[in-house]
N, C-alpha and C positions, 0 to 999 in steps of 0.2 A: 893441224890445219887451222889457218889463220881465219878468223869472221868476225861479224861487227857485233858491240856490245846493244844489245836489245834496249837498255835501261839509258841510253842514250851518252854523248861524251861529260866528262868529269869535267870540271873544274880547269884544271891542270891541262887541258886540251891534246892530252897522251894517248889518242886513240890506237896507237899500234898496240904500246905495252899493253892498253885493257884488253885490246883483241884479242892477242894474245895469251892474255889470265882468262880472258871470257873462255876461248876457246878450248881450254886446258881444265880450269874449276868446274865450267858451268855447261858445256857443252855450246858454246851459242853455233849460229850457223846463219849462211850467208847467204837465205834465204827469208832472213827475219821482217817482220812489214815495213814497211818505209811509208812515213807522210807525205802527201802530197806537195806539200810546200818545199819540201830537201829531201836530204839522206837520211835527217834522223827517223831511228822507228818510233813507233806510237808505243806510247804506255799505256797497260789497259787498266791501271790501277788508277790511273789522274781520269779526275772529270774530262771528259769531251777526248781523250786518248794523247794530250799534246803535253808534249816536257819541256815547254822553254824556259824555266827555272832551273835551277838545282836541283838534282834527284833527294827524293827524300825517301826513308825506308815504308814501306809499305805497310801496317800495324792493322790488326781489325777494329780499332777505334775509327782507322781515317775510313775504314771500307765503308761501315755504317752511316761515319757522319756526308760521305759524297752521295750513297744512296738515297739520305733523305733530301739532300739539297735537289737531285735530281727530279724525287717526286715533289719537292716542292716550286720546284721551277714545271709543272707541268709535263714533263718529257720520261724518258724512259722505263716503263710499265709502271706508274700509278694508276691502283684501282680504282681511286676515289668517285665517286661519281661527280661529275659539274652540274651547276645550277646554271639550269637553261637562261640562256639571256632573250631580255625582251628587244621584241621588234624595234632598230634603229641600231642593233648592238650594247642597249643599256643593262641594267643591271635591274633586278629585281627588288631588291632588298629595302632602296625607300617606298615602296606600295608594301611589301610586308611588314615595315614598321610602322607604318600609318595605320595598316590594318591591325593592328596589333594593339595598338592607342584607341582605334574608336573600339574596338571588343570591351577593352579595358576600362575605358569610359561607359558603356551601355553595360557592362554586367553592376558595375560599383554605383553608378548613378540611379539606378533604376530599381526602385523596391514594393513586392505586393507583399500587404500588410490584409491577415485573412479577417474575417467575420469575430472571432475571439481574440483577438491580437491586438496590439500594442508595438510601439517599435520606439526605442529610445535614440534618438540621436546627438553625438558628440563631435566637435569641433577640437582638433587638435589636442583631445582627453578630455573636454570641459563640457557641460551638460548645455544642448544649444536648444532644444524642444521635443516634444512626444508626439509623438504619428498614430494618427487614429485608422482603423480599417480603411483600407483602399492603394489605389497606384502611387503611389511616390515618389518624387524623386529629390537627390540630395547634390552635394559635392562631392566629387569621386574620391574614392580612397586615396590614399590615406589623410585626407583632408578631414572628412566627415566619415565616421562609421557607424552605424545602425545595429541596435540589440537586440532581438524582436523577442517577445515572450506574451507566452496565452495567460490572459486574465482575466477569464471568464469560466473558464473550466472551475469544478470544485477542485482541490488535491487533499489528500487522506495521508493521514499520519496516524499508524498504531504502535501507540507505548504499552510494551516493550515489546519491542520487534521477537517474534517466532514464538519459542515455548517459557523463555525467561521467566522469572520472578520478581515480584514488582513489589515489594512489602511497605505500608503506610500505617500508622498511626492514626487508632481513633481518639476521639475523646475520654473514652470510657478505658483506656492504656491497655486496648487491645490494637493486636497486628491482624491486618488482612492484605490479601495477595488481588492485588488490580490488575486489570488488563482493561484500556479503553481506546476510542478512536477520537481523532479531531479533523473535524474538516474543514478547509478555509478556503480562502482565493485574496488573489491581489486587488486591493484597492485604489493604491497609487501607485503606479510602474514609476515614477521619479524615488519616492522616499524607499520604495523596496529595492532598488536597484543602487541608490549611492548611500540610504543613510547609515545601514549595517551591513558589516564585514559578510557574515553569512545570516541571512535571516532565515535563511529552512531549520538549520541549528538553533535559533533562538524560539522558534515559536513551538521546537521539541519542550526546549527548557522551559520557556514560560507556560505550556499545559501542565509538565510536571509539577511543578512550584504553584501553582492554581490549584491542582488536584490534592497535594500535601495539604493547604492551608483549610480546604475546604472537607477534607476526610478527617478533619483535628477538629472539626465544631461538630461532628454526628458521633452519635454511638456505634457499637459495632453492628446492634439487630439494624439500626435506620440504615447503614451502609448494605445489608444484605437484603433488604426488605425492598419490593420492587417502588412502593411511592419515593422511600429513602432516598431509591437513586435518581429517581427524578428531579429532585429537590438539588441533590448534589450537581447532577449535569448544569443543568441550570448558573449555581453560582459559580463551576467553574467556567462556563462561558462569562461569564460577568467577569470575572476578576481577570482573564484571560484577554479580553478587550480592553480593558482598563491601563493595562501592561505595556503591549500593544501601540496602543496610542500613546502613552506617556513614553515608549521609545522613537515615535517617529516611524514605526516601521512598515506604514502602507499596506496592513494585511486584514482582513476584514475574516471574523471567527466565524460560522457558520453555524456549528452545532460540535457538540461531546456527546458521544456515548461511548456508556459501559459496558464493555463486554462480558466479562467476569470481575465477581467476587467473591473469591472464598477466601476459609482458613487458609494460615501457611501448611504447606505439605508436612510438614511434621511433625501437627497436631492436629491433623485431620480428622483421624479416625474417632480421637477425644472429644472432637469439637463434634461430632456425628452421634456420640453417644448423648453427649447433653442435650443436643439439640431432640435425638429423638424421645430422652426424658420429660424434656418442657413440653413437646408438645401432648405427649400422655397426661400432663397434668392439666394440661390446658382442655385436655377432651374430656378430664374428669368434672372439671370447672365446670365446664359448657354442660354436661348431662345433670349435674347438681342445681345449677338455675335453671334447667328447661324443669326436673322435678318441682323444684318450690315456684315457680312459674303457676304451674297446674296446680298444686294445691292452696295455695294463694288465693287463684280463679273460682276453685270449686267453692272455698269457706267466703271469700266474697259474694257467691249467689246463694250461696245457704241464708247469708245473712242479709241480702236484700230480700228472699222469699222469705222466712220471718218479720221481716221489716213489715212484709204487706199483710201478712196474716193481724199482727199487731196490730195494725192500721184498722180492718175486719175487725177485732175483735173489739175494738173500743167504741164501734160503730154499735154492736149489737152484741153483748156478752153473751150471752142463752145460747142465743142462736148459733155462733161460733163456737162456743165449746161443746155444743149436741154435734155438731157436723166433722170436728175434729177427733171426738170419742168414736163414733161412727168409722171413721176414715180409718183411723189407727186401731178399731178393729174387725174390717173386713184386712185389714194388710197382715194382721199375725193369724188367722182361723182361715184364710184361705189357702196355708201351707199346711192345715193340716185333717185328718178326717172326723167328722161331727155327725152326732146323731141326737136329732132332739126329739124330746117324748113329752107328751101332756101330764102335767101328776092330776092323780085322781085318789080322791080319799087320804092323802099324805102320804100314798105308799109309791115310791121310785121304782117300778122294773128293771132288771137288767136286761137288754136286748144287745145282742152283740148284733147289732145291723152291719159293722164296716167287715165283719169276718162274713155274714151270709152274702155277702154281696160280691165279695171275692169270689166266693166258691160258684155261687152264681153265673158269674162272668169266666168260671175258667171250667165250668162243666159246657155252657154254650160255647165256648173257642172249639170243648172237642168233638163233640156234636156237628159244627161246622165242618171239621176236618175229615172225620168219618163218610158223612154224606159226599165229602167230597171223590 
C-alpha cells in the first residue's frame, strides 16, 4: 500500500518511488501529519517541525544542540527562572551594577582604625601615610590599600618554644640550659612594616644573640643566682635595643625575663651533688665565724674589764689589791664547806661541824615526816 514519505520529498523530486520504499522498508502511512502551509509533513526532529531544506539525518549531537537553542531562544520548557523586568519593560541590571559600584566603593573607602591601632596605607604598592585611631577614609581598592595592626598591645616571645633546650656558654666555660621571655611592641608601624622582610623572626634572633653575648661575661654561680639574673636581663635589653635600632626595625624592647636556669640534663644530678657539697661547706664557714665571732667578743670584754681594773688599781694600790683578794676569795670558799674555830692556847680542835650538821638536818627532815 502506497503513502507518503514523513521525512518529507528528496532532492530528486521522486515521490512515488520513495512512497513506495517508504511504504515497504518503513511502514509510512497516509495518515502522516501534514503542515499547514502544503503537503509536506512536519519533521519533529528540525526546530519548529518545518523541512524546507534538505533532509538531514537525525544524530543525537543535532537533538542536544536544537534543544539548547530552544531554551536559549526562550520557548520550549526552559526552567530557568527570568529576571523580573522593571517598570516601563527595562532591565535591571544597570541599578544592579551601580549598586554594586557604590558597595564596593563604601566597603574599600571607608576604614575604622580602633583605640590601639595603626593602619598603613599604600598607593598602588608604594608607602603613601599612617592612619592614626579613628574613621578614615582612603581611595578604593585597588587604588589605595590599608594594613591595620595593633601597636600598643605588649607581644611575648618565649625562647625556646615548649620544653626544648636551650644550652649557652658562660664565662667561666660552663654550659647552662636557658629558657626566657621578651616582650616588645611596635614602635614605628612604617619601618616595621617595610624595613624588614620578617621582623617577628629577627627580634627571635636578635634576643638570642643578645642573651649568648651577655651569658659569656657571667660565670655560671651569677647566671644561677637570682641578683645574677637580674644583671643579665638587664644588659640583654640593652644590647637588644641597640640592634634593633641600628636595623631600622621600629620595635621598642620592653623587658627580658628568665625563666629558668639550670644545668644541662645530663649533668644534673652531678651538678646537684656539688652544689649540695658547697653549700655544707658554706654552713661550716658560717658556724666557724659565728664561733670566733663570740669568742673574739668575750676576750674583748675580758680585756676592756681588766682595762678598768688597771685603771683602779693605779688610782689606789692597797686599796684595789685588799678588794680584789677579797673578791677572789669569797668566789672559791663559797663552793665549798668551812668551819672556823678560835685557837686557844695553840691547841687546834678537830670539830667536824659540816658532818654534825648534816646529820642534824637529815634527823629534822625525819622527824618532820613522821609527825607528818
Amino acid at each position: 500500500m502506497a503513502g507518503k514519505n514523513p521525512w518529507g520529498s528528496t532532492p530528486g523530486g521522486n515521490d512515488g518511488d520513495d512512497a513506495g520504499r517508504s511504504s515497504g522498508d518503513i511502514g509510512g502511512s497516509d495518515d502522516a501529519p501534514v503542515s499547514e502551509g502544503g503537503d509536506k509533513p512536519r519533521n519533529p526532529w528540525l526546530p519548529g517541525g518545518s523541512d524546507d531544506g534538505p533532509r538531514k539525518a537525525a544524530n543525537i549531537e543535532d537533538l542536544f544542540r536544537h534543544r539548547q537553542a530552544r531554551r536559549g531562544s526562550g520557548g520550549g520548557g526552559g526552567n530557568f527562572p527570568r529576571i523580573p523586568q522593571a517598570p516601563g519593560g527595562k532591565s535591571w541590571a544597570p541599578l544592579i551594577a551601580v549598586g554594586f559600584v557604590a558597595l564596593w566603593l563604601l566597603l574599600t573607602s571607608i576604614h575604622q582604625i580602633g583605640p590601639k591601632e595603626e593602619g598603613i596605607v599604600t598607593t598602588a604598592g608604594q608607602y603613601s601615610r599612617t592612619m592614626s585611631p579613628g574613621l578614615k577614609f582612603t581611595l578604593p581598592w585597588p587604588i589605595q590599600e590599608v594594613e591595620i595592626e595593633d601597636v600598643t598591645s605588649i607581644r611575648t616571645d618565649t625562647i625556646p618554644e615548649g620544653e626544648a633546650e636551650k644550652l649557652m656558654l658562660t664565662g667561666d666555660q660552663n654550659l647552662v640550659d636557658l629558657s626566657y621571655i621578651v616582650r616588645w611592641n611596635i614602635k614605628d608601624l612604617q619601618l616595621y612594616t617595610f624595613q624588614l622582610a620578617n621582623p617577628d623572626e629577627t627580634v627571635e634572633e636578635v634576643a638570642e644573640a643578645a642573651m649568648r653575648a651577655s651569658i659569656a661575661e657571667v660565670t655560671l654561680d651569677d647566671a644561677l643566682s637570682g641578683s645574677g639574673r637580674a644583671q643579665i636581663e638587664q644588659a640583654v635589653r640593652t644590647r637588644m635595643q641597640a640592634l634593633l635600632d641600628a636595623y631600622r626595625a621600629g620595635v621598642a624592647v620592653q623587658g627580658v625575663e628568665i625563666k629558668k636556669a639550670d644545668p644541662p640534663s645530663s649533668v644534673v644530678d652531678a651538678f646537684r651533688e656539688v652544689l649540695a657539697a658547697q653549700q655544707d661547706a658554706q654552713s661550716d664557714i658560717n658556724r666557724a665565724r659565728a664561733w670566733a665571732e663570740q669568742v673574739t667578743a668575750r676576750a674583748e670584754g675580758e680585756a676592756e674589764a681588766f682595762d678598768k681594773v688597771y685603771a683602779e688599781y693605779r688610782l689606789a694600790p692597797e686599796v684595789t689589791r685588799r678588794r680584789m683578794y677579797y673578791e677572789t676569795m669569797e668566789r672559791v670558799l663559797s663552793q665549798t664547806d668551812k668551819t672556823i674555830v678560835e685557837t686557844d692556847s695553840g691547841v687546834v680542835p678537830y670539830l667536824p661541824l659540816p658532818e654534825v650538821k648534816r646529820r642534824s638536818s637529815s634527823s629534822s627532815s625525819s622527824t618532820a615526816e613522821g609527825g607528818e
